[in-house]
C-alpha positions as CSV (number, residue, x, y, z in Angstrom):
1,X,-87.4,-29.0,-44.5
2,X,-86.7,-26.1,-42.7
3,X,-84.0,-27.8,-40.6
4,X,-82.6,-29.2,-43.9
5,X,-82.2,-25.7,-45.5
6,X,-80.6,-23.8,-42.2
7,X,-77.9,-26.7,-42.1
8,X,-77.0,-26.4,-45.8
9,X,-76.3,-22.5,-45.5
10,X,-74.0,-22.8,-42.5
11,X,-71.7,-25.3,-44.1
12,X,-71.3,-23.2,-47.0
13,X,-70.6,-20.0,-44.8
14,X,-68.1,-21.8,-42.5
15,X,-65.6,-23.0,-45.3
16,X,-65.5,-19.3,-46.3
17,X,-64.7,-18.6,-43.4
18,X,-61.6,-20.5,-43.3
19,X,-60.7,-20.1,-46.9
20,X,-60.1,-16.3,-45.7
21,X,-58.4,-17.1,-42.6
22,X,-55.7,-19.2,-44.4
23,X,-55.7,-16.5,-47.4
24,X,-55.3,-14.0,-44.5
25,X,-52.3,-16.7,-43.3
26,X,-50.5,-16.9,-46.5
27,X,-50.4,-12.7,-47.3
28,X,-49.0,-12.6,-43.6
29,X,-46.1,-15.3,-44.5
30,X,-45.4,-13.5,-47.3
31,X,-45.1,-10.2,-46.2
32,X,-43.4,-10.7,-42.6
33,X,-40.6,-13.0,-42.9
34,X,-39.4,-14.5,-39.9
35,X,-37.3,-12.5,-37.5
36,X,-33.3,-13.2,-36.7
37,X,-32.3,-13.8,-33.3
38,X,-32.4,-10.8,-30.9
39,X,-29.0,-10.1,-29.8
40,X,-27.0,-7.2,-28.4
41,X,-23.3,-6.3,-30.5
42,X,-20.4,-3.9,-30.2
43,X,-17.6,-3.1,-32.0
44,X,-14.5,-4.7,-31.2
45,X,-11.9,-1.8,-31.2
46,X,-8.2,-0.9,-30.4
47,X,-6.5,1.0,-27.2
48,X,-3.4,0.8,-24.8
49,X,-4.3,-1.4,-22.0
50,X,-2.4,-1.3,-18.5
51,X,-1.4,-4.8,-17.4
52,X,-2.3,-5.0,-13.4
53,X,-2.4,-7.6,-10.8
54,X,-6.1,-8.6,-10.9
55,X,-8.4,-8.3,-8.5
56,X,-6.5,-5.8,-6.9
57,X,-4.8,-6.6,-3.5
58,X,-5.9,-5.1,-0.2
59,X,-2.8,-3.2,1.8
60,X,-2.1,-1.8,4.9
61,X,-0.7,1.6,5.4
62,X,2.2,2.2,7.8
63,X,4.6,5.0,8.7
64,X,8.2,4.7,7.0
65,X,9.3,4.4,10.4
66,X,8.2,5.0,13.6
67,X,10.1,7.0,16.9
68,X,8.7,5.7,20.5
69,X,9.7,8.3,23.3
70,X,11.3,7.5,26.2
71,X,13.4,9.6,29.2
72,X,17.2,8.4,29.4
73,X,17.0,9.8,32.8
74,X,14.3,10.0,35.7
75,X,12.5,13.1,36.9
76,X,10.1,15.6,36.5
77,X,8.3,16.7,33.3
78,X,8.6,20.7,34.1
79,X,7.5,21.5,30.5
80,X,6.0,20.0,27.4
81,X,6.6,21.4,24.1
82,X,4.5,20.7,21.5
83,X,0.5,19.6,21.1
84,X,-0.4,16.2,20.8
85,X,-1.2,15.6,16.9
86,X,1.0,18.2,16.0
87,X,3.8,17.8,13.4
88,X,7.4,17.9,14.6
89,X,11.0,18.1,12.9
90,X,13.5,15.8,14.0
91,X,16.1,17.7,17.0
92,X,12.5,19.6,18.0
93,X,12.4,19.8,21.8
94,X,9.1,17.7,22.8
95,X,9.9,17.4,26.8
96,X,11.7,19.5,29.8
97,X,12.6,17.5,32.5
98,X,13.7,19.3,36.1
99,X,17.2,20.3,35.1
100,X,18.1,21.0,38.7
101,X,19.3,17.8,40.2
102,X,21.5,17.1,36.8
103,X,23.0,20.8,37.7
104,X,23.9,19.4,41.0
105,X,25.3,16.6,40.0
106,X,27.3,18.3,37.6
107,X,28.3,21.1,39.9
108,X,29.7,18.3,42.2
109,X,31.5,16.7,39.8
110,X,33.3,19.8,38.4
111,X,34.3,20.1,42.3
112,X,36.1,16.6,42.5
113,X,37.7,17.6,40.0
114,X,39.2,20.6,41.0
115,X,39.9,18.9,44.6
116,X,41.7,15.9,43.0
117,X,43.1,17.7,40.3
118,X,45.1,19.2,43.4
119,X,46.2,16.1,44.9
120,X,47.8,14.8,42.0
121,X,49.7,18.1,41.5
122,X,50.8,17.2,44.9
123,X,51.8,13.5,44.3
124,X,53.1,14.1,41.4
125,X,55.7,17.2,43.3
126,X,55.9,14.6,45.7
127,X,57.2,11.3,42.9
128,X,60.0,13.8,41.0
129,X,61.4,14.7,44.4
130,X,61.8,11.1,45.7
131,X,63.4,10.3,42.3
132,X,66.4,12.8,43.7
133,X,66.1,11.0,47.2
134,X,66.3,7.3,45.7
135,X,69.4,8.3,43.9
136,X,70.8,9.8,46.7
137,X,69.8,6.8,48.9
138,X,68.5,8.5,51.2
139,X,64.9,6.8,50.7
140,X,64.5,3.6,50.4
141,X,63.3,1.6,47.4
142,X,59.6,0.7,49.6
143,X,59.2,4.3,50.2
144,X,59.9,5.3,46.4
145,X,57.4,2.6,45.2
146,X,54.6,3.9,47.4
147,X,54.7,7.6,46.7
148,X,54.4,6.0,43.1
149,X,51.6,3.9,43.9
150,X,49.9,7.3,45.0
151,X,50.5,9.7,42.5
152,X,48.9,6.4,40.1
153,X,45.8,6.6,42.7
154,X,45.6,10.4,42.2
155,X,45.8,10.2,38.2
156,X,43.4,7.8,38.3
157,X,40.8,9.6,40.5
158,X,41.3,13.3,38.1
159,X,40.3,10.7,35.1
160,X,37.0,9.3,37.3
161,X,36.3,13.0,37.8
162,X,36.4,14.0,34.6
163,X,34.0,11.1,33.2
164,X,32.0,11.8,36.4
165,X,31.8,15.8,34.6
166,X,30.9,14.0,31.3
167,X,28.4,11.8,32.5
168,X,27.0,14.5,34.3
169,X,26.8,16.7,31.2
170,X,24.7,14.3,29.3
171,X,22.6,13.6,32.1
172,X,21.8,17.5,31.8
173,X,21.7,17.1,28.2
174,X,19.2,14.3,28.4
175,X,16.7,16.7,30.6
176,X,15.3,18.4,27.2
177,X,13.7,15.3,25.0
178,X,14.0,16.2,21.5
179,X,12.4,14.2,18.2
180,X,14.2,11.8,16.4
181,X,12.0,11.9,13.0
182,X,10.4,14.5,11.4
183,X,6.6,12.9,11.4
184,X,3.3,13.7,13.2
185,X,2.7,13.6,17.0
186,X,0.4,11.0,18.5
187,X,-1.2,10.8,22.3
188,X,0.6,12.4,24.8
189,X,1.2,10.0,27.6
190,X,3.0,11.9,30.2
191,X,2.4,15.4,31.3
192,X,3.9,18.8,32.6
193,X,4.4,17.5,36.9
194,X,4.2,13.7,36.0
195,X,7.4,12.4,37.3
196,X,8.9,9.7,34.7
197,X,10.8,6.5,35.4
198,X,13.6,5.9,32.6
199,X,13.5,4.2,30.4
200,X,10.1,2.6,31.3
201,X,7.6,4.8,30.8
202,X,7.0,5.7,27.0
203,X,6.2,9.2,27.0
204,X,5.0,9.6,23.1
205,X,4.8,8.0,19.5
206,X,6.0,9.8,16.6
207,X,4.8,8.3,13.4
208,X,6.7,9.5,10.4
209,X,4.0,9.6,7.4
210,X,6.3,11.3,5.0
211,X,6.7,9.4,2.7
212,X,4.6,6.6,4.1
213,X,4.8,2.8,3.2
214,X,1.7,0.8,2.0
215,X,2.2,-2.9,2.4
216,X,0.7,-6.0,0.5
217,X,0.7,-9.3,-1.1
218,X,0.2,-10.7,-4.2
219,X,0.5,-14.7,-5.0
220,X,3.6,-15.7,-6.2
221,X,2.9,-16.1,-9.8
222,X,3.3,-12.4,-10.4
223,X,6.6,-12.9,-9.0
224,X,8.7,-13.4,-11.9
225,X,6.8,-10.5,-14.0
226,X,7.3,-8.0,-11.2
227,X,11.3,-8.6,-10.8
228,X,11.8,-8.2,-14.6
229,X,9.4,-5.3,-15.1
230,X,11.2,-3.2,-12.0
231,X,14.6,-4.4,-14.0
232,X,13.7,-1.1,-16.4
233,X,11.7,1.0,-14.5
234,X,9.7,1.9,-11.2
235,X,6.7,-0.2,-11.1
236,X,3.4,2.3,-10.6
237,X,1.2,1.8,-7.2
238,X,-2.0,3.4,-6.5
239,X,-4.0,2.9,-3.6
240,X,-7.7,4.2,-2.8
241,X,-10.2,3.6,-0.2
242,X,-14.1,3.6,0.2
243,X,-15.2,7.0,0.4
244,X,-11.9,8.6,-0.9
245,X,-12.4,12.8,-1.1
246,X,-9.7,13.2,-4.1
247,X,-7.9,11.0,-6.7
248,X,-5.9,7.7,-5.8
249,X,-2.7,8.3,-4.2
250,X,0.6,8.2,-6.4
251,X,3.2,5.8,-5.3
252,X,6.2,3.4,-6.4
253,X,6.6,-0.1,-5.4
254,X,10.6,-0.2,-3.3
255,X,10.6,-3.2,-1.7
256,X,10.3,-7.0,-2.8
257,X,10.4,-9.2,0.3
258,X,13.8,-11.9,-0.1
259,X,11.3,-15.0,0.3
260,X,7.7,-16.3,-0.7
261,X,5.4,-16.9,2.3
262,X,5.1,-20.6,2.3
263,X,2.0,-20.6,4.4
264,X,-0.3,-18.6,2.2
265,X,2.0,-18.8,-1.3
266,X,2.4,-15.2,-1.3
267,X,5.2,-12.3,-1.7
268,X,5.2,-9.8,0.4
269,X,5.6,-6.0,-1.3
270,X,5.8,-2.4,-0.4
271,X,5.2,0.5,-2.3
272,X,6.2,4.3,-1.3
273,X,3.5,6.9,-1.3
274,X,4.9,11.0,-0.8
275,X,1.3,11.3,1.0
276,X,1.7,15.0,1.2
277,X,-2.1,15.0,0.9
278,X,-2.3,13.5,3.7
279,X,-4.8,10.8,2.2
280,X,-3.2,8.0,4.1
281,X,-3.2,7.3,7.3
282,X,-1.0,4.6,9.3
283,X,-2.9,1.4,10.6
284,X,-5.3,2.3,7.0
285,X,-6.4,-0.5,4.9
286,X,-6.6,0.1,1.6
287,X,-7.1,-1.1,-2.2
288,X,-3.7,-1.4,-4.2
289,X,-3.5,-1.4,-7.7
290,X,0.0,-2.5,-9.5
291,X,0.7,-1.9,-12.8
292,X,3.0,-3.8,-14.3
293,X,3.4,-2.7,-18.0
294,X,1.1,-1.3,-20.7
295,X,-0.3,-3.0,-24.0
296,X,0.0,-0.6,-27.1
297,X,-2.4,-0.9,-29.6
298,X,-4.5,-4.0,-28.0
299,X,-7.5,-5.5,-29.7
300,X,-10.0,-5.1,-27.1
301,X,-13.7,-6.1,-26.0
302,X,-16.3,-6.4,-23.6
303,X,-15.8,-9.7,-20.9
304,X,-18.7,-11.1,-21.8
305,X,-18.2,-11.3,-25.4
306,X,-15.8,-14.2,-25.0
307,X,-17.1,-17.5,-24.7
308,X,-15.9,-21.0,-23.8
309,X,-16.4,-23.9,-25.3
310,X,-14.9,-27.6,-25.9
311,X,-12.3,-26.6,-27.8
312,X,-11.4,-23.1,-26.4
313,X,-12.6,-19.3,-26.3
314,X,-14.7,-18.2,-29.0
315,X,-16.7,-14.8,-30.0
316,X,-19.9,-14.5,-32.6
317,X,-19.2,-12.2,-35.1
318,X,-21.9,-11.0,-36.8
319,X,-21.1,-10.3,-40.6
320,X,-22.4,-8.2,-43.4
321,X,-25.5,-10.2,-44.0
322,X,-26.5,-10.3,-40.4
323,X,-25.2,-14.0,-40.1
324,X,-22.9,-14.8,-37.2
325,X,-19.6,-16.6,-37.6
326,X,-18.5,-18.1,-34.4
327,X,-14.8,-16.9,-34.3
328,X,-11.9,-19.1,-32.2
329,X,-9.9,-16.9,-30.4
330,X,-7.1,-16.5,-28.4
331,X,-7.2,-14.2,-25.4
332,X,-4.7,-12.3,-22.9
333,X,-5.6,-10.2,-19.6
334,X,-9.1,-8.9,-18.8
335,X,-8.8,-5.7,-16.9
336,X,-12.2,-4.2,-15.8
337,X,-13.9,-6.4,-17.9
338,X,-12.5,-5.7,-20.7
339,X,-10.6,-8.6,-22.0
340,X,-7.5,-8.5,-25.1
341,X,-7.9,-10.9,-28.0
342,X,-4.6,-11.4,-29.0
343,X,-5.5,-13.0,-32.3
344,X,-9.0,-14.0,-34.4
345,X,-10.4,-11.0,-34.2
346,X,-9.9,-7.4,-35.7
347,X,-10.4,-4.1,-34.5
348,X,-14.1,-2.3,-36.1
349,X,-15.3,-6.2,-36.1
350,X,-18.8,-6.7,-35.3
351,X,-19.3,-8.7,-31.8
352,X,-22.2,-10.5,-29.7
353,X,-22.8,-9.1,-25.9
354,X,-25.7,-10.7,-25.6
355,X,-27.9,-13.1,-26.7
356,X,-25.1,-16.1,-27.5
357,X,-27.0,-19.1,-25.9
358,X,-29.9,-18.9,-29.0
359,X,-27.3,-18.8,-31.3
360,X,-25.7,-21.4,-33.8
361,X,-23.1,-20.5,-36.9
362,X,-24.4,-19.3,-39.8
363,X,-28.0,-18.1,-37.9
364,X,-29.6,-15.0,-39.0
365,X,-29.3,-12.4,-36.1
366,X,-31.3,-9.2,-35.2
367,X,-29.4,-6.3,-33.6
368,X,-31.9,-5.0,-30.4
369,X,-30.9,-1.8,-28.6
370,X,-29.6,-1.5,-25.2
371,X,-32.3,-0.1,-24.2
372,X,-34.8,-2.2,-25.3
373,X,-33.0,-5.3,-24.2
374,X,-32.8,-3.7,-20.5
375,X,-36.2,-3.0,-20.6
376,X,-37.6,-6.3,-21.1
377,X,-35.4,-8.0,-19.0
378,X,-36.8,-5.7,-16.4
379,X,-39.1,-7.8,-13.7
């Protein structure tokens, strides 16, 4: 009996029990409707967009031209002019070598001269007086021809002298080494007392970084755009490096190599940097960005907004209503990572950065902060 009664309370009890929970249920459903998607949007929006060679090439700086020193003649350094490092204008004396043996050579020379200078004086006396003997026949014709044949000999010795006197002059000359760029110094090689062996031994390296060159590839496809675009204008270069202490370095692109690397399907470029900075240094490698033109007025967005599908790019847009539309677009360059739509999408339109996988046309969304979306994505 008493069993009886305890088992026909607890029935009773339970089934309120679940009447309140559903009640409970259906107040809940009514009062929190189910969320949109979570996504993260932007705002598609217009700017002027340089058009470069992407991903940026890697160059390789190097002097505009470059002046290896050597001795024209052999001897002994007696003085050296400059320090190694240094920068030098081009006709700047870098090198003495011992003038004294050039002297001596000269000296003799100028002597020959004036010794054989005298002897053909005397031959020559000697030719106009058997011109009056030959017509008086009282030489004969073999004696005439040979007093001719001398005088000849003697001409022709003054005129070895005097080349002797100019050789010797620039053999003098060539005992002070002067620069033949303007540019900066490198290691110095030989010293004040080394004797030098010309033109062997190399002496110094003058690098001239004044402008300076920066060379590169880029695949051949770029080809055609670069030799109309340089048609109008000089094509802007910039180059920077890892750890850089300033901005990038100005330059123009000057040179277009006359064929296409078959090897590697490349065209070989260089651009001219003023590098009165400094900033680049020959042997350098370096990042090189080319711009080629600039888009006016350019609907851009985000990289990741665009999407690909079957039938071509697309982008949700989320509308009024919090619905998202999924837009087929047409897009240009990307440019870091922004990409151009070029049509099926206006500037100030609503766009999906994140989130696009849960989402379907026509699906309610709901727009999450950045911040919140970073946060629990965080591990």
């Amino acid at each position: 009996m008493n069993n009886g009664m305890k088992k026909s309370i607890l029935i009773p009890a339970t089934a309120a029990v679940v009447v309140v929970m559903l009640a409970v249920g259906c107040s809940a459903k009514k009062t929190n409707p189910v969320a949109g998607a979570p996504v993260l949007v932007t705002q598609a929006y217009t700017t002027n967009l340089p058009v470069q060679i992407d991903p940026p090439p890697v160059g390789h700086v190097m002097p505009v031209s470059t002046a290896t020193i050597h001795s024209q003649i052999g001897g002994i350094i007696s003085e050296v002019h400059f320090k190694e490092g240094s920068e030098v204008k081009s006709n700047d004396l870098l090198f003495t070598i011992d003038p004294r043996p050039s002297q001596a050579a000269l000296d003799q020379a100028r002597a020959n001269l004036e010794r054989d200078s005298g002897q053909l004086e005397y031959q020559k006396a000697n030719y106009s007086r058997d011109q009056k003997l030959l017509a008086a026949k009282i030489i004969s014709q073999d004696q005439f021809d040979t007093d001719t044949a001398s005088r000849d000999a003697a001409t022709g010795t003054v005129a070895a002298d005097k080349a002797a006197i100019t050789n010797a002059l620039l053999n003098l000359e060539f005992c002070q080494i002067r620069s033949s760029i303007d540019g900066k110094t490198g290691s110095l090689l030989a010293f004040a007392g080394n004797v030098v062996k010309a033109p062997d031994d190399v002496l110094l390296t003058i690098n001239q970084i004044h402008p300076i060159y920066v060379q590169f590839a880029v695949p051949e496809q770029y080809l055609p755009e670069i030799k109309k675009q340089m048609r109008g204008k000089a094509l802007a270069v910039k180059a920077t490096f890892e750890n850089m202490d300033g901005p990038p370095s100005q330059g123009e692109l000057t040179f277009v190599d006359n064929s296409v690397d078959e090897t590697t399907g490349t065209i070989l470029l260089k651009a001219t940097f003023p590098n009165e900075d400094d900033a680049l240094w020959p042997g350098q490698f370096v990042n090189v960005t080319l711009t080629l033109s600039e888009l006016t007025n350019a609907v851009v967005v985000p990289s990741q907004v665009v999407q690909t599908g079957q039938n071509g790019d697309f982008i949700y847009v989320v509308k009024a209503d919090q619905t998202v539309e999924m837009r087929p677009v047409q897009t240009g360059i990307t440019f870091n990572n922004k990409t151009v739509v070029l049509t099926g999408l206006k500037s100030g339109e609503t766009v999906v950065t994140d989130g696009q996988l849960r989402l379907a046309p026509k699906m309610k969304v709901t727009v999450k902060s950045a911040v919140a979306a970073s946060s629990t994505n965080a591990p």
